[in-house]
N, C-alpha and C positions, 0 to 999 in steps of 0.2 A: 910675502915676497917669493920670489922664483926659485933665486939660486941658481939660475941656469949660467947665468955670465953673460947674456945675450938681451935681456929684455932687462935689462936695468933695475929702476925697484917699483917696476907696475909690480900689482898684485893682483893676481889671476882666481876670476873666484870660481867657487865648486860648483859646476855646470851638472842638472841630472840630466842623464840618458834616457831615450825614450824606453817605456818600458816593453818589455819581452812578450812572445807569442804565447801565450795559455798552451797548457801542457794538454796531451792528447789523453782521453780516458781511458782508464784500466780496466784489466778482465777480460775477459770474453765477451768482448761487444762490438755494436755497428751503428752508424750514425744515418738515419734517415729523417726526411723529411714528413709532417704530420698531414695527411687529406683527410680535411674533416667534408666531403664533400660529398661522402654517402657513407652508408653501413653495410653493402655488399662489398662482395668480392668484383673482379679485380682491385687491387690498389693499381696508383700511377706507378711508373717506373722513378725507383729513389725513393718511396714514401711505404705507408703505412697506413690503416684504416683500422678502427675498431665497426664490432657490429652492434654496438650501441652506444651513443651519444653520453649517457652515465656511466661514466667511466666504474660503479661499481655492481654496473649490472652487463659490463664485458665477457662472456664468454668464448669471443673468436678475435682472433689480431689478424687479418690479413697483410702479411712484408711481402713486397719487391724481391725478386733474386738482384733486383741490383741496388746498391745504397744511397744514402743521398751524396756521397761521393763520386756515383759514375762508379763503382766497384762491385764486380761480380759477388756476393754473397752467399751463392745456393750451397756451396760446401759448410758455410756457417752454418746456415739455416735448418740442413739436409744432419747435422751433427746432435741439435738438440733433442733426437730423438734421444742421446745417451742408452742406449740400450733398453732403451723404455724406461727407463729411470726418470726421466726428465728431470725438474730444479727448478728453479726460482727467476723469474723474468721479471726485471727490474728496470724501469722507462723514466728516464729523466730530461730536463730541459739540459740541452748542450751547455756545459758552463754553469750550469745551477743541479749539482749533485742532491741538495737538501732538499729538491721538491723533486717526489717522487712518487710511481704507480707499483706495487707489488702486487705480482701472481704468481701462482701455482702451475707450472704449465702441468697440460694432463695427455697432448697428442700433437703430431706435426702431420701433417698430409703437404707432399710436392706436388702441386699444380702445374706444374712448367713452367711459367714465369712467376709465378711467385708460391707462397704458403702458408696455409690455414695454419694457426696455433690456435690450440684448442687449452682456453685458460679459467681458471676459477682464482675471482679476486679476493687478494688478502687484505692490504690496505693503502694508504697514504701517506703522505707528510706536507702539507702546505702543497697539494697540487691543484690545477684549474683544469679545465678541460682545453687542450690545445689548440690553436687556432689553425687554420689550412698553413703550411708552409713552415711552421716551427722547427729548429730542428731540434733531435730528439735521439735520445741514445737507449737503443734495446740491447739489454749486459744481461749476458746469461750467467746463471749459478747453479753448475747441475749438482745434482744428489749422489750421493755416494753408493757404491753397490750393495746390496743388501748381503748383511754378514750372515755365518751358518747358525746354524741351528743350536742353541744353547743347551746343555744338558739339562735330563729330567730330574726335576726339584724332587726334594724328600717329601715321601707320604705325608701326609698333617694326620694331625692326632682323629682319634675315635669320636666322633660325637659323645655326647650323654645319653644315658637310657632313656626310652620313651616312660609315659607312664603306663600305670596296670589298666585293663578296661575295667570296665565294669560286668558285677556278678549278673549273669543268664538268668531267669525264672525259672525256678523247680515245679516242674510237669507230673502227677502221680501215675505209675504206671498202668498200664491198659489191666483192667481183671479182667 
């Protein structure tokens, strides 16, 4: 029943709402679109290329300065240098976080419109090679700076004595 005062004793049942818009991914990341439509450089504008078809024999990503949003990205992109430090570049299907690509990045060159990442693959989890058009989120994880210099450890103990050689041949002297 209502209880309103106004609709007598219909009874009003529990209608669900349509459900809500997926939450935008976290990190440090950007969403492009996948062109598997070659393995050089350039990519399209908004997209992505590897330079090899097996995803674990990738050693270059070439990204778009723009994303698959229509959004400039060169400042992102232009960032993962980290001081040469670089980090952890992490490729997943939009919406499907648990199937993913990890690398090692190792270098970033800016091309003008877009940039080589220079990567060495770690590994997977339930990934496929993508199809032209997927989209696809590249989330960076940079490396922390490298800490000083730890102090010098205490001498280690003395080896053991060698052993004795062995006795020379006795020579008689010259008469």
């Amino acid at each position: 029943m209502c209880g309103c005062g106004n609709c007598g004793d219909s009874i009003i049942p529990n209608v669900a709402g349509a459900d809500g818009q997926n939450g935008i991914f976290g990190g440090y990341s950007a969403v492009f679109t996948f062109d598997a439509a070659g393995t050089t450089a350039p990519p399209s504008t908004g997209s992505f290329r590897f330079n090899n078809a097996t995803a674990n024999a990738v050693t270059e990503i070439y990204v778009s300065d723009t994303n698959g949003d229509a959004v400039d990205v060169d400042a992102f992109l232009d960032s993962l240098t980290n001081s040469n430090n670089y980090g952890l570049l992490r490729i997943f299907k939009e919406f499907e976080s648990a199937t993913f690509l990890l690398f090692e990045l190792t270098g970033v060159v800016d091309n003008g419109t877009y940039h080589t990442l220079s990567v060495t693959y770690i590994g997977h989890s339930y990934f496929t090679t993508p199809a032209t058009g997927d989209r696809l989120v590249v989330s960076f994880a940079p490396k922390g700076a490298v800490g000083a210099t730890g102090p010098t450890g205490a001498a280690g103990a003395n080896g053991a004595n060698g052993s004795n050689g062995t006795n020379g041949t006795n020579y008689r002297d010259w008469e």
